[in-house]
C-alpha positions as CSV (number, residue, x, y, z in Angstrom):
1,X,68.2,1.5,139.1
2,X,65.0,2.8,139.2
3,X,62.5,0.4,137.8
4,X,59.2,2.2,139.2
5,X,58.2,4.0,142.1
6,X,56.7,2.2,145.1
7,X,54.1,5.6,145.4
8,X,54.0,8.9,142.9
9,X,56.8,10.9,143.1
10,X,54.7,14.2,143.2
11,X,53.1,12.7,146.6
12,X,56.8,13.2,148.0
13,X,57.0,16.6,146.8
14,X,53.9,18.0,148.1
15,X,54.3,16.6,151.8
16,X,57.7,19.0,151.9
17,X,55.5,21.8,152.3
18,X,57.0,25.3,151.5
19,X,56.3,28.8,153.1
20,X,56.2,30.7,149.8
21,X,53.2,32.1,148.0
22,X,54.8,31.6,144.9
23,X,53.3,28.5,143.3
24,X,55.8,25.7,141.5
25,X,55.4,25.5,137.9
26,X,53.4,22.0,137.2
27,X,53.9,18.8,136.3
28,X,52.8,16.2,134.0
29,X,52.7,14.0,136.2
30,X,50.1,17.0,138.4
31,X,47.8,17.1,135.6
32,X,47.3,13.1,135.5
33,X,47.1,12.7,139.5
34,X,44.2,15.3,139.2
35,X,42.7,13.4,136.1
36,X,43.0,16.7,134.3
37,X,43.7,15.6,130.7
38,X,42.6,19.0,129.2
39,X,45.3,20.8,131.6
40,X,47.8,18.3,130.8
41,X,47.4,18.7,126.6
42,X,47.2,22.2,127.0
43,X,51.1,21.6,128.7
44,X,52.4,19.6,125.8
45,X,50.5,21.6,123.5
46,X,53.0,24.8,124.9
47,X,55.9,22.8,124.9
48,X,55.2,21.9,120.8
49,X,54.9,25.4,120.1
50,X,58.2,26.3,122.0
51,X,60.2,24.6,119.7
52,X,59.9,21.0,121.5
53,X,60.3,18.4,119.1
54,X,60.6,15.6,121.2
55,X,58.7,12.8,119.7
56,X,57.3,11.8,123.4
57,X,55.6,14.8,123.6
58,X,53.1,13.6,120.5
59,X,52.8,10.3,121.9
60,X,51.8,11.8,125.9
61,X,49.5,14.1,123.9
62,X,47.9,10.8,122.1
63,X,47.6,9.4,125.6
64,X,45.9,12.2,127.1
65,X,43.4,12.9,124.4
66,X,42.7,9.3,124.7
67,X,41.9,9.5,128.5
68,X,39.8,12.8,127.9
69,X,37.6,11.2,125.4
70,X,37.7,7.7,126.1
71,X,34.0,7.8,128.3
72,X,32.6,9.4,124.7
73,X,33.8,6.6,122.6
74,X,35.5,8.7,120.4
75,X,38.4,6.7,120.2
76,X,38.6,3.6,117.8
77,X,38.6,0.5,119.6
78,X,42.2,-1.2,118.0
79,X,44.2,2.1,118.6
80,X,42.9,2.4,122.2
81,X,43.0,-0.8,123.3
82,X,46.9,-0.3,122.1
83,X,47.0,2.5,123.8
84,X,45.4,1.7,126.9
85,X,48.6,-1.1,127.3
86,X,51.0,1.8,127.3
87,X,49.4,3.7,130.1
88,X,49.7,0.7,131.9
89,X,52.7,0.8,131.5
90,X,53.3,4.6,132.1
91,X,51.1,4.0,135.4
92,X,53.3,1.0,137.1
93,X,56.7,3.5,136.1
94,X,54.9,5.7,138.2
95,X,54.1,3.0,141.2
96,X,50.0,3.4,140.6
97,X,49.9,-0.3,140.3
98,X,46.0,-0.2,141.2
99,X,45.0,2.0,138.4
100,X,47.9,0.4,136.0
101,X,45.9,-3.1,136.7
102,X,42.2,-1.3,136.5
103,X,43.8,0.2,132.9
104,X,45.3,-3.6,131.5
105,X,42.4,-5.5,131.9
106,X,40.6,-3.5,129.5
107,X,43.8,-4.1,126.6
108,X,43.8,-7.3,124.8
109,X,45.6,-10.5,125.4
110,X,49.4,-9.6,124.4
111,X,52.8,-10.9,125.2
112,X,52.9,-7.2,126.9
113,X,50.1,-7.3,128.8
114,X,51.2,-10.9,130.1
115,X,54.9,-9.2,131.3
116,X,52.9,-6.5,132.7
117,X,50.2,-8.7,134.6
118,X,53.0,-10.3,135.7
119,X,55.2,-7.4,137.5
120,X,51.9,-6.0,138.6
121,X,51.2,-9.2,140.8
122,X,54.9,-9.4,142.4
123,X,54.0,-5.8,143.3
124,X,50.8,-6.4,144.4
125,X,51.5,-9.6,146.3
126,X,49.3,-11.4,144.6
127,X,50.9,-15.1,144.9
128,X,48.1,-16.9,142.7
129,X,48.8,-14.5,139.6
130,X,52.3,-14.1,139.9
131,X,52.5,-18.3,139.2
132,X,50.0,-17.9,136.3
133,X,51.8,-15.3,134.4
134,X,55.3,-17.5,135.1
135,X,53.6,-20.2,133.4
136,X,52.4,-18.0,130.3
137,X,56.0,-16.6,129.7
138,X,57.8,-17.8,126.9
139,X,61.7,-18.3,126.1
140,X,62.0,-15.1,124.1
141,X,63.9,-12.2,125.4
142,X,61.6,-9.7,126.5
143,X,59.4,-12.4,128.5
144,X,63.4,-14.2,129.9
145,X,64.0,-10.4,131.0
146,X,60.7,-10.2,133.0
147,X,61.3,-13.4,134.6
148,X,65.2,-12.3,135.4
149,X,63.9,-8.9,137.3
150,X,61.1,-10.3,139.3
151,X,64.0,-13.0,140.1
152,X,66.1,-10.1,141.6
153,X,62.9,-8.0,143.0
154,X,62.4,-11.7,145.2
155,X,66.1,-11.5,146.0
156,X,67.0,-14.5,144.2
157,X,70.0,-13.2,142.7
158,X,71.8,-16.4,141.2
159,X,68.8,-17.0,139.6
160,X,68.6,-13.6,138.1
161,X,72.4,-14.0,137.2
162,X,71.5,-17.8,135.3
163,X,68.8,-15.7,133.0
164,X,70.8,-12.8,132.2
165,X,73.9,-15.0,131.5
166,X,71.7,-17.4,129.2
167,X,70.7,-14.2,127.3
168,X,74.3,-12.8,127.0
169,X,75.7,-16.0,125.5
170,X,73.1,-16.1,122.7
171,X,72.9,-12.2,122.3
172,X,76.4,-10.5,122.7
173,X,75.0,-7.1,121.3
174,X,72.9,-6.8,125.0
175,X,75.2,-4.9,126.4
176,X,72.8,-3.7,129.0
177,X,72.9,-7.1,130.6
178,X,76.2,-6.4,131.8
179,X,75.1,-3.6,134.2
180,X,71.9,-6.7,135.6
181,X,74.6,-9.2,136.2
182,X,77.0,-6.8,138.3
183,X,73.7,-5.5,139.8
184,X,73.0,-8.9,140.7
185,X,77.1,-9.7,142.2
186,X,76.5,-6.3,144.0
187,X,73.5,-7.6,146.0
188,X,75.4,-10.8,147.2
189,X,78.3,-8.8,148.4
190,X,80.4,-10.1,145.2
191,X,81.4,-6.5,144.9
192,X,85.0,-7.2,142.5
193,X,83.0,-9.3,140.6
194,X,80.1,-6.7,140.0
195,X,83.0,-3.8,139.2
196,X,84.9,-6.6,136.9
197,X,81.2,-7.3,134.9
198,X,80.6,-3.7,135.0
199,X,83.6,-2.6,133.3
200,X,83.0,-4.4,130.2
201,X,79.5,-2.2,129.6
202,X,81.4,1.0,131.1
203,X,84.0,0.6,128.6
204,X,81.7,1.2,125.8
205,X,78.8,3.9,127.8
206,X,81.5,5.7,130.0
207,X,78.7,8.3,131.0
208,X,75.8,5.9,131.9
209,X,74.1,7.1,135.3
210,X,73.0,3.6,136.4
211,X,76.2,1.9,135.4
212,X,77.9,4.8,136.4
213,X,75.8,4.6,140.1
214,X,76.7,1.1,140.7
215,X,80.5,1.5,140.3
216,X,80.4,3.9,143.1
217,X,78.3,2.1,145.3
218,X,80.8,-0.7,144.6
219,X,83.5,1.6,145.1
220,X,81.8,2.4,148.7
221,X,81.9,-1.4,149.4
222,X,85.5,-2.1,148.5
223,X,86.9,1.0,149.8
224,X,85.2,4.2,151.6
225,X,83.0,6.7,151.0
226,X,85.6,9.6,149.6
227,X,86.2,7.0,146.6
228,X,82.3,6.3,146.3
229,X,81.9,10.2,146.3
230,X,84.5,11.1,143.8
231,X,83.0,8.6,141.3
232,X,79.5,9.4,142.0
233,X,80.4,13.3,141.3
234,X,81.6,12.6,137.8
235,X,78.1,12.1,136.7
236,X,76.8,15.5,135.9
237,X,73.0,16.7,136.8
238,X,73.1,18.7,133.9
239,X,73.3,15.9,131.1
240,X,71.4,13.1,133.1
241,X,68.1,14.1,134.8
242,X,67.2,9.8,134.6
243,X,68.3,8.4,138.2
244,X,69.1,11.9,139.6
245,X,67.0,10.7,143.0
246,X,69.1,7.7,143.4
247,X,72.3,9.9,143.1
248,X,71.3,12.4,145.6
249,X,70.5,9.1,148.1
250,X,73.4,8.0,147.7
251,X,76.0,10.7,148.2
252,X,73.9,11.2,151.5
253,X,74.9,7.3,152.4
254,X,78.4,7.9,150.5
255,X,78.6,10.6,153.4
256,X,77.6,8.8,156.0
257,X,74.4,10.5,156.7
258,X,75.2,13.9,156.0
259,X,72.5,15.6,154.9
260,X,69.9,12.8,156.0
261,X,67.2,14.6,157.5
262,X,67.3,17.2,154.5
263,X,67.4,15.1,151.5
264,X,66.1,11.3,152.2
265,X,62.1,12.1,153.4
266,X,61.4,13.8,150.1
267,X,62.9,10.1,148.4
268,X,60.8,8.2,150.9
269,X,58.8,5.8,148.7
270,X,60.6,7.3,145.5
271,X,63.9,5.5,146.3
272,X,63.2,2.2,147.7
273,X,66.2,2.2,150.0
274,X,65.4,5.7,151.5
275,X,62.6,4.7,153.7
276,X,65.4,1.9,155.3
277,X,68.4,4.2,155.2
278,X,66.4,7.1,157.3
279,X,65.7,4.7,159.4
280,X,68.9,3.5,160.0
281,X,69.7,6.7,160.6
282,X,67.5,7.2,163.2
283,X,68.6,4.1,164.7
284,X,72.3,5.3,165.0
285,X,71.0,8.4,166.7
286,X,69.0,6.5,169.3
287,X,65.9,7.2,168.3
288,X,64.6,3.3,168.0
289,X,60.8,4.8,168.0
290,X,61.5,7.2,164.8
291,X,63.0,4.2,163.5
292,X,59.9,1.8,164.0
293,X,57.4,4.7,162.7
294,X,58.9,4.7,159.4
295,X,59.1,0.9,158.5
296,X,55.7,0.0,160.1
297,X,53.7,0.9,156.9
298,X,55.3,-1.5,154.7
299,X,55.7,-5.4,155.5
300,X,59.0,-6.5,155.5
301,X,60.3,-8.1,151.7
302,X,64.0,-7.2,151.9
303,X,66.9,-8.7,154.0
304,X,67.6,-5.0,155.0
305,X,64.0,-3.9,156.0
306,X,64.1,-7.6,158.4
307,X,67.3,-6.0,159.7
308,X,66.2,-3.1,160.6
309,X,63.1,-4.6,162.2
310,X,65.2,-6.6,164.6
311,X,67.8,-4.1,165.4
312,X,65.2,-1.5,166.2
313,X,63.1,-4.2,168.3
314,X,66.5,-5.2,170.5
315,X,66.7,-1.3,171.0
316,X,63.4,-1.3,172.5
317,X,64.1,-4.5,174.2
318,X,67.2,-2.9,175.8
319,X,64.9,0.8,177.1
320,X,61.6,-1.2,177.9
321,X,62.5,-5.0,178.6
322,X,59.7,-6.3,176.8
323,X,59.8,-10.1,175.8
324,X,58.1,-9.6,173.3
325,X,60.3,-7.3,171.4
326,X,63.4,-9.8,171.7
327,X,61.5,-12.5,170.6
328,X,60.5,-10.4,167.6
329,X,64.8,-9.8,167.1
330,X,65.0,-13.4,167.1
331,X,62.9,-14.5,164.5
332,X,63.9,-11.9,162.5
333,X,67.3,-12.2,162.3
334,X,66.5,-16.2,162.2
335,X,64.2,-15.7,158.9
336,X,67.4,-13.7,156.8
337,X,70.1,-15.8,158.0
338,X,68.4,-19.3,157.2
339,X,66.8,-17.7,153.8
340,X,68.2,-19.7,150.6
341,X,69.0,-16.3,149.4
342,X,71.0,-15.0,152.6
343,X,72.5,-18.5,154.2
344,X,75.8,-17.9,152.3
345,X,76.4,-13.9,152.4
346,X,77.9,-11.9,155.2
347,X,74.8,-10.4,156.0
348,X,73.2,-13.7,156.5
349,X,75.5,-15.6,158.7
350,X,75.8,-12.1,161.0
351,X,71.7,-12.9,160.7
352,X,71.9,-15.9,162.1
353,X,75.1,-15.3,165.2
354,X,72.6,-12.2,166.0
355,X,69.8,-14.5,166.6
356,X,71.7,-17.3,168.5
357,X,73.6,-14.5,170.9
358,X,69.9,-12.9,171.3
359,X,69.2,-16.9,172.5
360,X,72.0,-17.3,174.7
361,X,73.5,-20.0,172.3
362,X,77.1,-18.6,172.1
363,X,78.7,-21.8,170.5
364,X,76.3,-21.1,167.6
365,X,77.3,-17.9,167.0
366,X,81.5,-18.6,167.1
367,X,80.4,-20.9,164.1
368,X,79.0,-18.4,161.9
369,X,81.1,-15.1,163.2
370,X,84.4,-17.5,162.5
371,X,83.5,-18.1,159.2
372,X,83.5,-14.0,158.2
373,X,85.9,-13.0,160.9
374,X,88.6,-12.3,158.3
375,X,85.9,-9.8,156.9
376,X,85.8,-7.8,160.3
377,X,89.7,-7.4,161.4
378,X,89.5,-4.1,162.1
379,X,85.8,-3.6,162.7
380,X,85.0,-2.7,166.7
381,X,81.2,-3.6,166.4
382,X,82.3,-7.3,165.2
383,X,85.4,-7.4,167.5
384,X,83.2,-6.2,170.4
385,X,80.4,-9.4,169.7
386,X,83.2,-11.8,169.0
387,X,84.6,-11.5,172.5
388,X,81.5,-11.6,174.0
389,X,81.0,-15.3,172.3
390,X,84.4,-16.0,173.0
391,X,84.0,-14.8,176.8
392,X,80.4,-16.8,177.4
393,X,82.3,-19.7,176.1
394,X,85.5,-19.5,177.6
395,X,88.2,-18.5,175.5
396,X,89.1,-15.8,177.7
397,X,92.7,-15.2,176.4
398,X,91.5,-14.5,172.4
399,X,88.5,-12.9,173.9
400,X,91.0,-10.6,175.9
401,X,92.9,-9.8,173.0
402,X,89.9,-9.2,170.5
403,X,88.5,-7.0,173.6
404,X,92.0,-4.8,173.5
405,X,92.0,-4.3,169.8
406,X,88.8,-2.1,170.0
407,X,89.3,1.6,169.3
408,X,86.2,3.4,169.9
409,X,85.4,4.6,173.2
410,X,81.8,4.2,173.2
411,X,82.9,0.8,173.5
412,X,85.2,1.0,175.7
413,X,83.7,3.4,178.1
414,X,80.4,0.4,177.7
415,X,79.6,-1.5,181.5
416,X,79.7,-4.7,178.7
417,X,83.2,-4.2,177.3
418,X,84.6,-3.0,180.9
419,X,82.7,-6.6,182.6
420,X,84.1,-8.6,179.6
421,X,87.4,-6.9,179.9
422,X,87.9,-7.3,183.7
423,X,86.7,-11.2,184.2
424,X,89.2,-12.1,181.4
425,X,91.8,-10.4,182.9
426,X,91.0,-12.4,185.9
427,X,90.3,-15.8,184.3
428,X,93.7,-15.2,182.5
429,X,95.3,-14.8,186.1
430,X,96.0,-11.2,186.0
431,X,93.0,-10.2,188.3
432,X,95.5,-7.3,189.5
433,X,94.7,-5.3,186.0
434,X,90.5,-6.2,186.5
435,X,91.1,-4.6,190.0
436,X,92.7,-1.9,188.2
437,X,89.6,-1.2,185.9
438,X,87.1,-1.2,189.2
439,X,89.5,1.9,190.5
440,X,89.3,3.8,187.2
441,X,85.6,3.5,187.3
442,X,85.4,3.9,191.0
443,X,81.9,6.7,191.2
444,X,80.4,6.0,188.1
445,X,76.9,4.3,188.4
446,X,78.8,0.8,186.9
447,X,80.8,0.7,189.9
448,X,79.4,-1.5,192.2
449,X,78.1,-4.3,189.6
450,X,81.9,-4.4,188.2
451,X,83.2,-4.3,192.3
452,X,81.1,-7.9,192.8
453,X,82.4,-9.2,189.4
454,X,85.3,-8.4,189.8
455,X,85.1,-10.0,193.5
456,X,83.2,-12.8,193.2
457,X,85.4,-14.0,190.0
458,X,89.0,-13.6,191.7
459,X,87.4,-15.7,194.4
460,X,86.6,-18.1,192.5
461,X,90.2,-17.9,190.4
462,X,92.2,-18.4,193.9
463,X,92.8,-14.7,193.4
464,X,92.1,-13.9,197.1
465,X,94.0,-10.2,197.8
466,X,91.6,-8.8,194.5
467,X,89.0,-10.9,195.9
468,X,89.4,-8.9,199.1
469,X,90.3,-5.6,197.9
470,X,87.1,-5.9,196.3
471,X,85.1,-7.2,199.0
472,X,86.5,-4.8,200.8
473,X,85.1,-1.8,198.6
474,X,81.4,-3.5,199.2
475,X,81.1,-3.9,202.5
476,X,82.6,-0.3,202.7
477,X,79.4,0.6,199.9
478,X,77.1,-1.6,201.3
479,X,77.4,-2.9,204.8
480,X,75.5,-6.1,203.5
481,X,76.4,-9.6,205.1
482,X,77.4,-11.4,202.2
483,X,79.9,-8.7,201.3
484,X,81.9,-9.1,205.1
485,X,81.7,-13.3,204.4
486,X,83.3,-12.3,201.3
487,X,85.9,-10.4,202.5
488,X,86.4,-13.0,205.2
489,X,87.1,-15.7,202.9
490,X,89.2,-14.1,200.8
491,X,91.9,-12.9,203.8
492,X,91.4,-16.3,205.1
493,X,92.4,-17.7,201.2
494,X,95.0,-15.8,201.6
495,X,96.3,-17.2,204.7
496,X,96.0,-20.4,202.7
497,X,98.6,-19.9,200.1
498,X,100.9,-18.2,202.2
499,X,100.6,-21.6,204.1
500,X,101.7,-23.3,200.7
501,X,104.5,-21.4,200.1
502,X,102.6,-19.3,197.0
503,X,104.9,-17.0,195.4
504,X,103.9,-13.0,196.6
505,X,101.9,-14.9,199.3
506,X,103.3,-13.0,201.8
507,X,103.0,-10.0,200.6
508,X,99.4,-10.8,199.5
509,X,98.6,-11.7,203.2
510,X,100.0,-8.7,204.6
511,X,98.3,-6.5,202.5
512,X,94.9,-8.4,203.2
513,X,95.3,-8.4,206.9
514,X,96.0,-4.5,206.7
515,X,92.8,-4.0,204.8
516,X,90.4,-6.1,207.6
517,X,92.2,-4.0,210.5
518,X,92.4,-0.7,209.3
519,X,89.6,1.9,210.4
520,X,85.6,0.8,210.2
521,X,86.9,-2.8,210.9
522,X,84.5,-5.5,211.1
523,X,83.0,-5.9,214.5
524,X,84.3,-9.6,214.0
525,X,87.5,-8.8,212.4
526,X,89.5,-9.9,215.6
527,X,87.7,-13.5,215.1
528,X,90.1,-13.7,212.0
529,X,93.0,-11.6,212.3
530,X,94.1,-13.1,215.8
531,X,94.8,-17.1,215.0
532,X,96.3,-16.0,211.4
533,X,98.4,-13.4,213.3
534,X,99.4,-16.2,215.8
535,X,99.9,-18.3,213.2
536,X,102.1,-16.4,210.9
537,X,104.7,-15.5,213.9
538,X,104.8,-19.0,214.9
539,X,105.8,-19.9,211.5
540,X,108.4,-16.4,211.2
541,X,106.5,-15.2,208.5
542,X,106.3,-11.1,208.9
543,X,102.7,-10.0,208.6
């Protein structure tokens, strides 16, 4: 719902730019960015005599003559001082907080001035006044409703949800309150609750935009995007022009982006989520730097905005390798996963598992991704951090089997998932199938970092023909000492377990001596293959 505008809507408009000569027709809202009250009651005036009998166009008219005149003192002092509260008012719908609180200080002390003092400091960030007005408001309805929005502008949704549900038990009739409390379930991920609340106002306002808005974005929550769409459509541009900014947002995020670049960076500052969900999109098209440039202006106040902050600074992280830009991830993710309003949502405890696996403190994270795995079954990007948490802590087998469920190739085709992949197959004694992967990928620029992984693992594993297979492969790459003591060890470990009777141990030393005699052997090769030659026809065994 839009409550007010974080800048004038017009300001939007007039940075799209057009090539035509023709001018738009203009605004209201033109006339009283350019302080041009004449221009603006010579509108209203027109619309009167065009048969507009809309009784806002007398009251605008009373507001503009009061502006034009107001430096004369033409005005008497009671009706303007009334008036001079309502364009206040008219001003902070607009998101011109400065001139809305330049315009209240001059109206007298009412209850709606206090409300309106008192939004105007959560906008404003101004701590000391916000307290002051609390204090002032009073347990009537209007003052309870302030209170219950600035609750949910905070995040502090229960909170918001304790007011509203105060007010509904005394005053049944509020329908409206309905719509709040689902609002409220929405943003703490309670999304059958919020569609359950929301049908009891929907049964009686069936066309409502903002009731109507919320049901799809539940819809997109529960379900897809298709549903979302299909609900969304039913409400018509022609019979609602209230909230038709916030429909065109989301049908863009309803469609996954579609349309991003063409429709969100006219609702930049008009929508509050547009600025966030442009950037997101520019994060999903690898373009971190976009990304930063557009939440940079604005301090972070929402859960998603310190999201986006840390995903796009572990993107930079990951093309520069500065410190400073993980640390910044960290503490991020860190402040919306241990907030009072986060700790026990989804969001949150992915929050706080991001900032543990950007510390290396995998244990940590298994707590909090196993309490939402059953959230994520199917989910790749979950499935994908999940194994590498079980991995770094040694679960190989469920790590193995969370790796194989992934679908998406990006993934798949990733030097992460293909390392994860191939030391579980070895840790799970089937080092055969990790060899397997380093052949697939064999001339790729991963290669030779999964060849000593894969090596240095089945080594370690007592899995010595992989072990020299892969050794092998390096000191064919690389020629480097390390890679022939490698190879050494591992025919020599295979000697070993043919010497204790191993199953396939034959077999696995035959193989191995063939790979350190063949062509390009090792200037010392004989040093090894000689006594284990020896050896094995002493003992009949056929190598």
């Amino acid at each position: 719902m839009i409550l007010s505008r974080s800048k004038p809507a017009t300001d939007s408009r007039a940075s799209t730019g057009s090539n035509s000569a023709k001018k738009p027709f203009p605004e209201l809202e033109d006339f009283i960015l350019k302080r041009d009250y004449i221009g603006a009651i010579t509108m209203l005036e027109f619309f009167k005599h065009g048969g507009n009998t809309d009784v806002w166009v007398d009251v605008w008219m009373a507001w503009y003559a009061y502006l034009h005149i107001k430096s004369r003192d033409k005005l008497d002092s009671k009706v303007a001082d009334n008036i001079a509260i309502d364009i206040a008012v008219c001003y902070f719908y607009l998101g011109m907080y400065q001139e809305s609180q330049e315009i209240v200080e001059e109206a007298p002390k009412c209850s709606l001035k206090t409300r309106l003092q008192f939004h105007l400091a959560h906008k404003l960030g101004d701590e000391e006044v916000l307290m002051k007005a609390h204090a002032t408001l009073r347990d009537v309805p209007e003052d309870q409703l302030s209170l219950a929005s600035v609750h949910y502008l905070r995040a502090h949704y229960q909170e918001a949800i304790d007011v509203y549900k105060k007010l509904l038990l005394e005053r049944r009739t509020y329908m409206a309150l309905n719509v709040y409390v689902a609002l409220c379930y929405y943003k703490l991920d309670y999304y059958d609750v919020s569609q359950e609340v929301l049908g009891v106002y929907l049964a009686q306002h069936p066309t409502s935009t903002v009731a109507g808005n919320l049901k799809a974005c539940n819809l997109f929550r529960l379900y897809n995007g298709k549903a979302a769409e299909s609900e969304l459509k039913q409400i018509s541009s022609e019979q609602h022009t209230f909230g038709q900014d916030l429909v065109k947002h989301n049908l863009v995020v309803f469609r996954n982006g579609e349309g991003a670049l063409k429709v969100l960076p006219e609702l930049v500052d008009v929508v509050p989520e547009a600025r966030l969900n442009l950037a997101g999109y520019r994060l999903r098209n690898r373009e971190p730097l976009e990304a930063r440039v557009l939440l940079e202006p604005l301090q972070p106040t929402s859960p998603l905005h310190y999201i986006l902050r840390a995903v796009v600074a572990v993107r930079l992280y990951n093309e520069t390798g500065d410190e400073e830009q993980l640390k910044l991830a960290q503490q991020s993710f860190h402040l919306v996963g241990s907030s009072a309003s986060e700790c026990d949502t989804i969001p949150g405890r992915q929050c706080m598992a991001s900032s543990y696996f950007l510390a290396g403190h995998f244990e940590e994270v298994l707590v909090y991704l196993n309490s939402i795995k059953s959230f994520f079954v199917n989910d790749d990007t979950f499935n994908f951090n999940y194994a590498q948490a079980k991995v770094a802590t040694g679960f190989y087998r469920e790590a193995e089997e969370c790796l194989l469920s992934i679908q998406d190739d990006n993934i798949r085709n990733s030097f992460t998932y293909l390392a994860c992949l191939g030391r579980c197959h070895v840790m799970n004694k089937d080092a055969h199938l990790a060899w397997e992967i380093c052949v697939k990928s064999a001339g790729t620029p991963d290669s030779f970092a999964l060849l000593q992984l894969v090596a240095n693992d089945s080594y370690r594993m007592g899995q010595f023909l992989v072990a020299a297979k892969a050794f092998h492969m390096l000191d064919r790459l690389d020629g480097g000492p390390e890679m022939w003591e490698g190879l050494r060890g591992a025919v020599c470990g295979c000697a070993q377990a043919a010497a204790a009777n191993k199953p396939n141990s034959t077999a696995d030393l035959r193989d191995a001596l063939a790979l350190i005699k063949g062509p390009r052997a090792h200037p010392r090769a004989d040093h090894i293959v000689r006594p284990i030659t020896r050896w094995a026809q002493q003992n009949r065994i056929p190598v």
